[in-house]
N, CA, C and O of each residue as an XYZ file, in Angstrom:
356
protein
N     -13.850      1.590     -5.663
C     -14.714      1.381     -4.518
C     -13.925      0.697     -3.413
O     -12.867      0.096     -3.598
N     -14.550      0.850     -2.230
C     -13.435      0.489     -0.788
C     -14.375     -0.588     -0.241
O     -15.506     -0.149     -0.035
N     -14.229     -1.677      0.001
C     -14.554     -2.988      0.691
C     -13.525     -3.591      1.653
O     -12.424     -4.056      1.357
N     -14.224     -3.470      3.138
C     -13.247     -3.991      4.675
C     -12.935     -5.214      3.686
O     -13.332     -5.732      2.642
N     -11.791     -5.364      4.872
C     -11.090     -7.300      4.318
C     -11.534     -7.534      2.942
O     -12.290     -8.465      2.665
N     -11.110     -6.763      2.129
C     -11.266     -7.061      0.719
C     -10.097     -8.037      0.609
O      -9.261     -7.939      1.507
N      -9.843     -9.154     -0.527
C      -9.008     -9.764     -0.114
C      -8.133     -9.319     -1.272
O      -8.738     -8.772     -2.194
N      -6.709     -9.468     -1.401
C      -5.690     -9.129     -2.337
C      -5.664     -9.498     -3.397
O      -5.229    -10.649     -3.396
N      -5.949     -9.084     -4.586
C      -5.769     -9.604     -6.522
C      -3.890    -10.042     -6.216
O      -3.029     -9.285     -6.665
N      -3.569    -11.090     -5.566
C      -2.296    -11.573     -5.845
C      -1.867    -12.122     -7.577
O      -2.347    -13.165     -8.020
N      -0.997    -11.321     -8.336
C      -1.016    -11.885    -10.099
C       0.133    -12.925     -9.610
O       0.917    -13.143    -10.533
N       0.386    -13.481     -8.668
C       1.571    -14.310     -8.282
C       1.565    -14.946     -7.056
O       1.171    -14.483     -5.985
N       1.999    -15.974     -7.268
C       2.120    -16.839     -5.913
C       3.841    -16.600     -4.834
O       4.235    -16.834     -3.691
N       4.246    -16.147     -5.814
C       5.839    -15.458     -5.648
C       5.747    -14.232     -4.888
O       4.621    -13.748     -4.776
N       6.666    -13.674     -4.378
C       7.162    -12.560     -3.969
C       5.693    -11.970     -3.154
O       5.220    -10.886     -3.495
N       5.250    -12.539     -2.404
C       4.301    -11.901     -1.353
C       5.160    -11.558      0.025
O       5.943    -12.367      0.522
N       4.927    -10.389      0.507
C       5.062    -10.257      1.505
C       4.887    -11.111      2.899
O       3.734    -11.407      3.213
N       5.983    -11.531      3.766
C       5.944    -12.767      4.616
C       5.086    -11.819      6.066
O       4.273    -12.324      6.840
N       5.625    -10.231      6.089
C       5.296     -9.658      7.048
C       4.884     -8.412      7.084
O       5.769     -7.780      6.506
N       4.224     -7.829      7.355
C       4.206     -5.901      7.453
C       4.104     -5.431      8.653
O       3.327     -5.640      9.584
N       5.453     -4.433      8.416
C       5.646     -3.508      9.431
C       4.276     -2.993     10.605
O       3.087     -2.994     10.286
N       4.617     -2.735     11.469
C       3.947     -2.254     12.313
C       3.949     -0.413     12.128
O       5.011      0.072     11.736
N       2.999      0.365     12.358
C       2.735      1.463     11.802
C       3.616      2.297     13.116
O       3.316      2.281     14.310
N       4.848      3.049     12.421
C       5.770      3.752     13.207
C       5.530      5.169     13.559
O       6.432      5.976     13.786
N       3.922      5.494     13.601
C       3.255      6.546     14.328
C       2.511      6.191     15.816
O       2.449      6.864     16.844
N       1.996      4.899     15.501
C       1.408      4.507     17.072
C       1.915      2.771     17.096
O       1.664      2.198     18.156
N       2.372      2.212     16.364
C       2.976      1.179     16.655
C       1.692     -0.236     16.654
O       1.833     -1.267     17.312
N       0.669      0.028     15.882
C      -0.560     -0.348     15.542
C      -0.522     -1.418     14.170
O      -0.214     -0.633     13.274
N      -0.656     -2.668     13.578
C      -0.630     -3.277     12.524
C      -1.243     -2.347     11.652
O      -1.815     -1.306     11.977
N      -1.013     -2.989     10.073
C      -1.264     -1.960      9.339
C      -2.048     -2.774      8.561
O      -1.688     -3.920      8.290
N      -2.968     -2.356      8.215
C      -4.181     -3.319      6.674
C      -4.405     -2.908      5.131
O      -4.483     -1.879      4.459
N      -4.444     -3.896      5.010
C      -4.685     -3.455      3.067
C      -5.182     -2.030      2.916
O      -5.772     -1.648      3.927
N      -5.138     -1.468      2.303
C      -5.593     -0.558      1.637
C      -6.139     -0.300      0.827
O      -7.316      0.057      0.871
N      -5.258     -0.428     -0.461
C      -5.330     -0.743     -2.115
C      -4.882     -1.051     -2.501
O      -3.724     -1.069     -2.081
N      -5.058     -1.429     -3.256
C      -3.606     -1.812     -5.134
C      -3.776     -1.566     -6.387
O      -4.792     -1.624     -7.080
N      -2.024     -1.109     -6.790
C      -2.177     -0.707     -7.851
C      -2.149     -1.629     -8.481
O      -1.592     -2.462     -7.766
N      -2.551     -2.376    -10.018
C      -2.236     -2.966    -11.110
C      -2.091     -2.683    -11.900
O      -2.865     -1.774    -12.199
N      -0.939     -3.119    -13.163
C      -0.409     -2.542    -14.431
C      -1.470     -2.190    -15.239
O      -1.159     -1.343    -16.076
N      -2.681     -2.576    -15.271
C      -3.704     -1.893    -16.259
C      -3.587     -0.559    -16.129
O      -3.953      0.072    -17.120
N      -3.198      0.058    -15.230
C      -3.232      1.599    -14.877
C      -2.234      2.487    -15.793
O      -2.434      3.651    -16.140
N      -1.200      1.741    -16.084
C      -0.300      2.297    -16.605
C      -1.146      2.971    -18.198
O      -0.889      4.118    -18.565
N      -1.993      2.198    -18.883
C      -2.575      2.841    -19.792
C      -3.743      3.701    -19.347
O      -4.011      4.713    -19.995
N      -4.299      3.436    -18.511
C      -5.395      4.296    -18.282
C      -4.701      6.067    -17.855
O      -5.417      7.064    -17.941
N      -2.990      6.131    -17.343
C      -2.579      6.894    -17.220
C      -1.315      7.648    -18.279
O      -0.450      8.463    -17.960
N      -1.607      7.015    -19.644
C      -0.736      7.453    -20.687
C       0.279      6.905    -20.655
O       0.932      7.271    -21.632
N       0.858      6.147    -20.020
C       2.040      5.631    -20.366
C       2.352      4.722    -21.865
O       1.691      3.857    -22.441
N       3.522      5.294    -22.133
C       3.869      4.955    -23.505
C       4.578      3.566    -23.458
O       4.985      3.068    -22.409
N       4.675      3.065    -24.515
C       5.571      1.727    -24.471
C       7.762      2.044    -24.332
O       8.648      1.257    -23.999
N       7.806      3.091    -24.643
C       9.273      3.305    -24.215
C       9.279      3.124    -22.317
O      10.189      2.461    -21.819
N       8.455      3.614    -21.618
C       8.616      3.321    -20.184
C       8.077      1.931    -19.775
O       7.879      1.832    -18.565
N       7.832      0.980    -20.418
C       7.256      0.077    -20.095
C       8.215     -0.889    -19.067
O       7.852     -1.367    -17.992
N       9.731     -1.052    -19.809
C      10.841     -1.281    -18.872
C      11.089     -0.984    -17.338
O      11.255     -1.820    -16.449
N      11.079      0.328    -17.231
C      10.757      1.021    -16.330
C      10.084      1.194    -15.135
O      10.393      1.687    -14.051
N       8.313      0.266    -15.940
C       7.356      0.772    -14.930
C       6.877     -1.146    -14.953
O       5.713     -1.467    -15.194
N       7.876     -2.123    -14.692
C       7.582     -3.335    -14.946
C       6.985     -3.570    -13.299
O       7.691     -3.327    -12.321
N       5.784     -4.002    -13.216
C       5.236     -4.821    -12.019
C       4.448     -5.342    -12.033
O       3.656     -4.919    -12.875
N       4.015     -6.414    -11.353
C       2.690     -7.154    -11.193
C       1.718     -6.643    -10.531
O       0.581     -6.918    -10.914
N       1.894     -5.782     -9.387
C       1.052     -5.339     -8.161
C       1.766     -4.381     -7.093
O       2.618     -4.851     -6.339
N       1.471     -3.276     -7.049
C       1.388     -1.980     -5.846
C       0.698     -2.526     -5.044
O      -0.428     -2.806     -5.456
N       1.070     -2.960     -3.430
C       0.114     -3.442     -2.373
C       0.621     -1.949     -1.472
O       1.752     -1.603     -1.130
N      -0.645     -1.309     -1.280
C      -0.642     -0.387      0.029
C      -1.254     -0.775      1.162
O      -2.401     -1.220      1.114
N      -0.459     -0.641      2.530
C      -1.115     -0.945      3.712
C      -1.182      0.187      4.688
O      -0.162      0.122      5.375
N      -1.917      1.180      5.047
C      -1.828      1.646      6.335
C      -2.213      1.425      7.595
O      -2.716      0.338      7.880
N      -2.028      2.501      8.637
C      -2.249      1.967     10.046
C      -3.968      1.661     10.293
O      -4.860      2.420      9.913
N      -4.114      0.717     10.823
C      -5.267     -0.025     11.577
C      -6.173      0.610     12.143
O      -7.330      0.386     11.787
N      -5.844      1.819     13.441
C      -5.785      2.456     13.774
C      -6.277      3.808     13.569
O      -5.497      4.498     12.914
N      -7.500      4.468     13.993
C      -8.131      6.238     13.665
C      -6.296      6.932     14.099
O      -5.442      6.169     14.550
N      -6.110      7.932     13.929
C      -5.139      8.722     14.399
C      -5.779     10.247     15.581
O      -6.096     11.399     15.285
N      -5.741      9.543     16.879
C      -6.378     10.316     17.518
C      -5.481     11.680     18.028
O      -4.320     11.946     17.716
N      -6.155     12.249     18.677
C      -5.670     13.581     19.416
C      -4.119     13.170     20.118
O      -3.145     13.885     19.883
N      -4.048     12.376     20.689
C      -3.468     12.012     21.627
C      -2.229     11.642     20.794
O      -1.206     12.321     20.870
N      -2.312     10.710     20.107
C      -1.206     10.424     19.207
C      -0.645     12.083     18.322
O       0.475     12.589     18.387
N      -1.245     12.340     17.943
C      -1.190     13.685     17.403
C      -0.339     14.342     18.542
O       0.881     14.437     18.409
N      -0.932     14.761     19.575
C       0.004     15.955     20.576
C       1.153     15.304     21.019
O       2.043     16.077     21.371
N       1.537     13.478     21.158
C       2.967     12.723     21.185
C       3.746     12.735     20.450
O       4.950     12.632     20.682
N       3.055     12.906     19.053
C       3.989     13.072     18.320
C       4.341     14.270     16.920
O       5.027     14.305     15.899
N       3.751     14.801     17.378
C       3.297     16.160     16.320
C       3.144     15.795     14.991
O       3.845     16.309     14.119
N       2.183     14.846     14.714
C       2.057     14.769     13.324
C       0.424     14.076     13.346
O      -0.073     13.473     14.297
N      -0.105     14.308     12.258
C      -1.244     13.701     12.129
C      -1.621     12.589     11.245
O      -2.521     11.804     11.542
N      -0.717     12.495      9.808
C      -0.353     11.820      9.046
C       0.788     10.154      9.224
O       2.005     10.137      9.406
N      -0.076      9.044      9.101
C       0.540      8.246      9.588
C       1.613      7.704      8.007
O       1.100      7.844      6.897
N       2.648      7.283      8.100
C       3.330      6.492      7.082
C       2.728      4.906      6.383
O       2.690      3.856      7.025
N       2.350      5.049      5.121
C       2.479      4.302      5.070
C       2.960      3.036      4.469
O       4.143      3.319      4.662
N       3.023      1.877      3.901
C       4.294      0.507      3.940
C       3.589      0.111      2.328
O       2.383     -0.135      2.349
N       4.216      0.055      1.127
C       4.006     -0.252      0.167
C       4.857     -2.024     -0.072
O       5.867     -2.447      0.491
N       4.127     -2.592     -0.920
C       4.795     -3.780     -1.447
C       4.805     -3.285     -2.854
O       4.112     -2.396     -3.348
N       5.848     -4.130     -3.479
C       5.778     -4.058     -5.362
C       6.059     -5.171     -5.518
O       7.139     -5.564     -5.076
N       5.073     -6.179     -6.288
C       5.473     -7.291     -6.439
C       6.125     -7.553     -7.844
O       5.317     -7.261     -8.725
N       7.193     -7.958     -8.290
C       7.061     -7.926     -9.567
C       7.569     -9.334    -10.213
O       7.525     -9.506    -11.431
């Protein structure tokens, strides 16, 4: 489920992000999104040989702030904005 200003499941007081990029389609801050957490890794089969592998505390996704209008679209031929992941681990 999606909730505005939801606030972040930080599993750490460590390794947070100090800053996020500004969105390099319109140049707009970028906001939470979602996150992933390692519970997922079983809900998606992962075996204990990749566990090494797939070591993290938290997937933070942020995209642009920002609708992606027409205008941005015909400046820059794209409609799809990038967006800025954290991995905290």
């Amino acid at each position: 489920c999606y909730e505005q200003e939801a606030p972040i499941l930080w599993p750490s007081v460590k390794h947070r992000p100090e800053s996020i990029p500004k969105c390099t389609l319109c140049g707009q801050p970028r906001r939470f999104e979602f996150q992933i957490l390692p519970q997922v890794l079983f809900y998606a089969g992962a075996d204990s040989t990749a566990s090494a592998e797939l070591d993290f505390a938290s997937i933070v996704v942020y995209t642009c702030s920002c609708p992606v209008g027409e205008d941005v679209v015909t400046s820059t031929s794209s409609a799809y904005a990038e967006e800025y992941c954290w991995v905290q681990v």
